[in-house]
C-alpha positions, 0 to 999 in steps of 0.5 A, a space after each residue: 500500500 502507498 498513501 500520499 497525503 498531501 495539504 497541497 498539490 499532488 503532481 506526477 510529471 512526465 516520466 514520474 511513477 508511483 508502482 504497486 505491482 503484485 510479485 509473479 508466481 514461482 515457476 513449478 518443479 520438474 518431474 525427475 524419475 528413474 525406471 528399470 530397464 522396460 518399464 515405463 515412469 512418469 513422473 510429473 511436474 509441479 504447478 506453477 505458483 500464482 501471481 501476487 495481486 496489485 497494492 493500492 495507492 491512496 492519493 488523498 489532497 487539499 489542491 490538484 491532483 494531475 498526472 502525467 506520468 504513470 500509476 500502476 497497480 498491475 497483478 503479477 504473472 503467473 508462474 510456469 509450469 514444470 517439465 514432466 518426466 517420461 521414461 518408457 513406450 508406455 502410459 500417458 503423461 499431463 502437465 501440470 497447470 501454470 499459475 493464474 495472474 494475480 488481479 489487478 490492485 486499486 487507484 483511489 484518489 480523494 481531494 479533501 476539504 
């Protein structure tokens, strides 16, 4: 969370950024495996972790607020997802699912009397 709280003006000139962008997921493990001669191993990856959310930023002024710079406040991605391990002609193997994105946060600008 980032509050700014101003008796004044708030200005974002060109160029200027305020972030409070969420983390990414971790990426899942690969699936490691041994097997004996003419069997068949599968072993699976991991899934992928999910992405953190977007913060918050607060903008509480008495003046202006004007922005001509950037505020942002985007989800993180999700992480990949692990390999999968096959060893052998025989069985199937799926993947595990990549992390979902974290969701996007909040901009609350207030000017106060």
């Amino acid at each position: 969370m980032i509050l700014i709280i101003a008796k004044g003006n708030i200005i974002v000139n060109t160029g200027g950024k305020i972030t409070a962008n969420g983390a990414n997921g971790g990426n899942g493990g690969s699936g490691v495996g041994f097997a004996d001669t003419g069997s068949a191993v599968i072993a699976y990856g991991g899934g992928g972790g999910g992405g953190c959310g977007g913060g918050c930023v607060y903008l509480l002024h008495k003046g202006t607020h004007s922005n001509s710079g950037s505020i942002t406040v985007n989800g993180g991605l999700g992480g990949t997802r692990g390999n999968y391990f096959k060893y052998g002609s025989t069985g199937s193997a799926s993947v595990a699912d990549p992390g979902q994105p974290g969701t996007n946060g909040t901009i609350f600008t207030k000017q106060l009397t």
